[in-house]
Legacy VTK file of the C-alpha trace (Angstrom):
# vtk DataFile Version 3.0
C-alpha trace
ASCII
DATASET POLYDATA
POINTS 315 float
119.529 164.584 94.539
121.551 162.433 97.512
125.230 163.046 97.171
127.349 160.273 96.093
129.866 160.494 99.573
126.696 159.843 101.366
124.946 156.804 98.920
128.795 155.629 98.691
128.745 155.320 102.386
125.257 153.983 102.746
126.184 151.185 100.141
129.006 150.362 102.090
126.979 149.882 105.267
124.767 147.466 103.360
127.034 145.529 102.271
128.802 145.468 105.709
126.147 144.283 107.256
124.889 141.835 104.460
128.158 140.459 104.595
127.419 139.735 108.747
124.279 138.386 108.439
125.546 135.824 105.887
127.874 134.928 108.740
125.914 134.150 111.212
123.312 132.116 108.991
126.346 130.294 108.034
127.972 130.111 111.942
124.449 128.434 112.761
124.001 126.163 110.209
127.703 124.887 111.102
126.579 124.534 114.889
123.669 122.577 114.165
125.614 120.189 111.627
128.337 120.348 114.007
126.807 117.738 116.449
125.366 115.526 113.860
128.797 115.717 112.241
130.910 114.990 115.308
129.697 111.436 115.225
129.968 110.679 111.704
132.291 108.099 110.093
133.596 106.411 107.105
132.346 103.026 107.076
134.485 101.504 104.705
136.926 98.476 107.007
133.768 97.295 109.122
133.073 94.066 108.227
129.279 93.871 108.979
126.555 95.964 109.981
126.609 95.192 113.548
130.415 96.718 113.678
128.732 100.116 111.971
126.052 100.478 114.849
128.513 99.319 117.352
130.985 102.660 116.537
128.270 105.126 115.288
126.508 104.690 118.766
130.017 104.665 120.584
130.807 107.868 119.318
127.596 109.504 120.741
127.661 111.649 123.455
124.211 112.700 124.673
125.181 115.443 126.660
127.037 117.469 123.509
123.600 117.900 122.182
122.321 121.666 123.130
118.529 122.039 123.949
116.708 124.252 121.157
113.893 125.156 122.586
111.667 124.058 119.572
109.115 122.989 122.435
108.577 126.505 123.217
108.595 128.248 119.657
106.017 126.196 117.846
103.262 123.685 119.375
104.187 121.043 116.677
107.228 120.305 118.882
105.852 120.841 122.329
103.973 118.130 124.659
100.317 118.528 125.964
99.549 119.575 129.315
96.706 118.544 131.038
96.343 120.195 133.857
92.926 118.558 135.226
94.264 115.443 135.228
97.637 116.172 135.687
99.299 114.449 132.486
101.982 115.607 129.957
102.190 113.571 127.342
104.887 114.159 124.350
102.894 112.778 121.212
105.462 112.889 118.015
104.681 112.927 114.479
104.724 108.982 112.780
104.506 107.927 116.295
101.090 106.875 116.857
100.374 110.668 117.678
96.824 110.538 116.055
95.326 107.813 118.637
96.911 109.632 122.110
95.731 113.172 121.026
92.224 111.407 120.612
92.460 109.565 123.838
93.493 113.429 125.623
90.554 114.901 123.792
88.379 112.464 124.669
89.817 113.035 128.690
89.085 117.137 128.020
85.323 116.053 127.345
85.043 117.659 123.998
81.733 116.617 122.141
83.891 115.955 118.583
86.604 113.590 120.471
85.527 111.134 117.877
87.025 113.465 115.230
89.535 111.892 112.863
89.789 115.165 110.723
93.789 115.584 110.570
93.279 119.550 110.859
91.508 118.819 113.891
93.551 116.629 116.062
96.658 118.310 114.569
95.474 121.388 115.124
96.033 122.705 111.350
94.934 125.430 108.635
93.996 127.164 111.736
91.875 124.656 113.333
91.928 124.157 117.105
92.553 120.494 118.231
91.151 121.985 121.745
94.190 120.823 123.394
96.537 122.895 125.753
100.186 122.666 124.653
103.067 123.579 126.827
104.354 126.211 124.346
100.979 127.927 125.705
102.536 128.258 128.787
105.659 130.859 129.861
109.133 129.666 130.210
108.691 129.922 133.952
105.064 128.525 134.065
106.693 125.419 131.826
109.757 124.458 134.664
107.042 124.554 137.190
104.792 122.186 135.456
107.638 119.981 134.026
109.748 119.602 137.318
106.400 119.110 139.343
106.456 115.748 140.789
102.551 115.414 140.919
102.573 115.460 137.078
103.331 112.409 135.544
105.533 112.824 131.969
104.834 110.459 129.346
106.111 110.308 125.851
105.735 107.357 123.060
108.645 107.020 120.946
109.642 105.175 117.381
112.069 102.953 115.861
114.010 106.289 113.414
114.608 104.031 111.020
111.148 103.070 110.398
109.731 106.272 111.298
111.728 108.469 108.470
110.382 105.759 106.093
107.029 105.822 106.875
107.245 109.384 106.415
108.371 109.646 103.071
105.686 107.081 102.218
102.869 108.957 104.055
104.014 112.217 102.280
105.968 111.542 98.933
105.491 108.292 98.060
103.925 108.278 94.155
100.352 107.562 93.748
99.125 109.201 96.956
96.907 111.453 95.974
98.115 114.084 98.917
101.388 113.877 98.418
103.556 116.807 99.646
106.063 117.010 96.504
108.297 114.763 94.319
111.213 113.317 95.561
112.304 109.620 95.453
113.059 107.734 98.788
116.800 107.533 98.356
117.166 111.261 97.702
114.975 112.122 100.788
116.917 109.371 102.715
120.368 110.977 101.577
118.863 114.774 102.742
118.490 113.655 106.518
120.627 115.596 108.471
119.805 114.720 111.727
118.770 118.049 113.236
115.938 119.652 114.752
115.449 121.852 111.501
113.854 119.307 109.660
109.618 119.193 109.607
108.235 117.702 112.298
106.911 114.342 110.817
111.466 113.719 110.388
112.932 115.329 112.384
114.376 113.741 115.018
112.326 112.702 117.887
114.907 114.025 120.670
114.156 117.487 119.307
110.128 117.319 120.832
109.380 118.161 124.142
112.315 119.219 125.663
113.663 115.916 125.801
117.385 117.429 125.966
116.279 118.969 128.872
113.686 117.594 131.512
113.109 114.138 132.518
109.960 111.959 131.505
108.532 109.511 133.469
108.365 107.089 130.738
109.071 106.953 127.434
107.703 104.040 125.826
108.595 102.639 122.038
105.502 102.394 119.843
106.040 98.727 118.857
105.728 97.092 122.133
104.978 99.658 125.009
101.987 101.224 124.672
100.083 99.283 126.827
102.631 99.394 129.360
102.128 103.374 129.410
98.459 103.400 129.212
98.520 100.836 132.168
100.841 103.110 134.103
98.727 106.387 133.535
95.753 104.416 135.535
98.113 103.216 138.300
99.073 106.436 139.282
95.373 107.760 139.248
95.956 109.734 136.243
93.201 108.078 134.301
90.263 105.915 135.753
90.434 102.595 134.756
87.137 102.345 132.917
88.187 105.390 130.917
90.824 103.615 129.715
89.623 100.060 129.069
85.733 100.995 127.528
84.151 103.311 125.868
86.045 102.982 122.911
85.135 101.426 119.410
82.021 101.681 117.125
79.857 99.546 120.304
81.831 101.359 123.202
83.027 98.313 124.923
86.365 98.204 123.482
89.613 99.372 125.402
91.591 102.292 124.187
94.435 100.237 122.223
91.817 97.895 121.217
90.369 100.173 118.811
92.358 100.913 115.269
93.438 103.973 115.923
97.574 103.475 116.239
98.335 103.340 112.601
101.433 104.082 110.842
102.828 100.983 111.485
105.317 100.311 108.355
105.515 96.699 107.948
109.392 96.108 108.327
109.321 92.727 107.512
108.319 92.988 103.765
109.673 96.793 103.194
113.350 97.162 104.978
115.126 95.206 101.909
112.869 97.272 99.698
113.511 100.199 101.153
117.459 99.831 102.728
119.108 97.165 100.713
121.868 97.840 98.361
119.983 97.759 95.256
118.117 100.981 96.149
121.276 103.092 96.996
123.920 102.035 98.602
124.591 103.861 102.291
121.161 104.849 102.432
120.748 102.232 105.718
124.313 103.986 107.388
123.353 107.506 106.344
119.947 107.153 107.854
121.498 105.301 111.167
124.335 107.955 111.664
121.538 111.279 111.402
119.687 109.108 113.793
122.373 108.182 116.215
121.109 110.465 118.750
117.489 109.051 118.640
118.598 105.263 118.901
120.766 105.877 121.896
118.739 108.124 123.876
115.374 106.011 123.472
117.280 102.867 123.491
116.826 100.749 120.057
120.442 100.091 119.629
119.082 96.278 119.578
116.243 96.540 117.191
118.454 98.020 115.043
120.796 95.407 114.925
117.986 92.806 114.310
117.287 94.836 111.374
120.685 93.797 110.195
120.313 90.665 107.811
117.994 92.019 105.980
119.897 94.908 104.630
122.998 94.224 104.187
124.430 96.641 101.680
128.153 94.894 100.677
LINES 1 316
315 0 1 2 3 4 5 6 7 8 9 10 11 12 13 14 15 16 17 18 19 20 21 22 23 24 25 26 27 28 29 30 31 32 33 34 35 36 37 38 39 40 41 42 43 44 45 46 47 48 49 50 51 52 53 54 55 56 57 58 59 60 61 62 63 64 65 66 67 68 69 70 71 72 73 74 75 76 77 78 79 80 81 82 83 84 85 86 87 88 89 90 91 92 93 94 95 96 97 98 99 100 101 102 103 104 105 106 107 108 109 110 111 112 113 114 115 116 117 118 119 120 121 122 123 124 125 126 127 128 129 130 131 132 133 134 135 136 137 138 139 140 141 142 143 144 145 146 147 148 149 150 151 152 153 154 155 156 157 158 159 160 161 162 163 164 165 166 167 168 169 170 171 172 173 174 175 176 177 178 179 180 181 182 183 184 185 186 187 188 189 190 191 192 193 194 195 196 197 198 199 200 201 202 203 204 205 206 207 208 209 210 211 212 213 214 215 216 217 218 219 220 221 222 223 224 225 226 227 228 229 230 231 232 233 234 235 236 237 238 239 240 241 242 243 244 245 246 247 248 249 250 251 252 253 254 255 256 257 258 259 260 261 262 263 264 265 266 267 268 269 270 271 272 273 274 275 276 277 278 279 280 281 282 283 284 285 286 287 288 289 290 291 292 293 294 295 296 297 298 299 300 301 302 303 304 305 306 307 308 309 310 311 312 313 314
């Protein structure tokens, strides 16, 4: 039987170093918060919404924000390399992700390109999308590819404010027979904290692809750029220009954006007072823009956002 000196001690050790791992969860968590926190305010005394986007995006410093390497640790976060071709391309959850991994499984000349099987494309339940990510790569193999000028870096990009709401619709929203769990938009809206913790499909689109950390080419928004990027990618030899402008569509003579494959397109103009008005909570619109702050600053939709403005008003 163990003395009690020696369990006495050994319980003490446990606890000593229970007590240290509690710390440094808690240490982290305040790290990460910290620069989401930094730029927070009260927004009682601004007279309009204009005035709140005006001093949340004033207060944001792009170069506080640390890199965290999610690009590396999971796939879901990293961009896809094509070597062949020499293309990276940064395709983010609720960002029209679906149709540009098609298009770069179509380029790799797989016979099921066609494939709109989610666990496919996205590579889930331990399905292989057939795609090469650079989190395949090694940290030194990655600066290589990503500083190499004969690559060209491309990433499409979303509105946050519409993009956190058409997640919550594609995964919670009631009556949707897939739906992930039960929570109402406001209290998912309220839970956005504006780091790189957060599931892919929310979490802020500054935490993909090493964005922090390497420059892209070009970084288009969703709503209008697209074709600008896809016109680019044949300019620079990247993709041939019949690749990209046939082929596509149930008779193959459509061009790639031609086809219906760019969905998740929330329709702003009947849901944002819906949605972010004052009758569904109010702050919900100035909680979501402030955890978002980075995103609208670094991928420029300061203005959208403040065309969003009249139409959810919350005093």
């Amino acid at each position: 039987m163990e003395n009690k000196p020696v369990l006495g001690r050994r319980i003490v050790v446990f606890v000593v170093v229970g007590v240290f791992l509690v710390l440094g969860v808690l240490s982290y968590v305040y790290l990460i918060r910290e620069q989401v926190e930094e730029y927070t305010l009260d927004i009682k005394g601004f007279d309009s919404y204009v005035d709140i986007v005006d001093n949340v995006i004033a207060r944001v410093n792009l170069t506080s924000f640390k890199e965290v390497n999610k690009w590396k640790s999971t796939f879901r976060f990293s961009p896809i390399v094509d070597e062949e071709h020499k293309i990276v391309l940064c395709t983010i959850p609720k960002a029209s992700c679906t149709a540009w991994r098609v298009l770069l499984r179509r380029l790799r000349g797989l016979e099921d390109w066609e494939t709109m099987n989610g666990r496919i494309v996205h590579q889930y339940g331990g399905k292989t999308s057939g795609l090469t990510y650079l989190s395949d790569y090694s940290e030194e193999e990655a600066e290589r590819i990503m500083n190499d000028p004969t690559y060209f870096k491309g990433s499409i990009v979303r509105n946050p404010i519409t993009r956190i709401l058409s997640a919550w619709k594609d995964k919670f929203e009631p009556g949707r027979v897939d739906r992930w769990g039960d929570i109402s938009w406001p209290n998912f809206a309220m839970d956005t904290d504006g780091t790189c913790n957060n599931n892919e499909h929310w979490a802020p689109q500054s935490c993909f692809c090493g964005m922090r950390r390497w420059k892209y080419d070009m970084i288009v928004h969703m709503e209008d750029g697209m074709p600008d990027l896809l016109e680019e990618m044949v300019k620079r030899g990247h993709l041939d220009k019949e690749f990209a402008y046939s082929g596509w569509g149930k008779s193959g003579d459509e061009a790639f954006l031609d086809v219906n494959r760019v969905g998740h397109k929330t329709d702003t103009s009947s849901t944002f007072t819906e949605y972010y008005g004052f009758h569904v909570q109010p702050g919900v619109f100035s909680h979501v823009l402030q955890a978002m702050a980075e995103d609208i600053v670094r991928f420029d939709y300061k203005d959208d956002i403040k065309e969003m403005e009249p139409s959810v008003q919350e005093d």
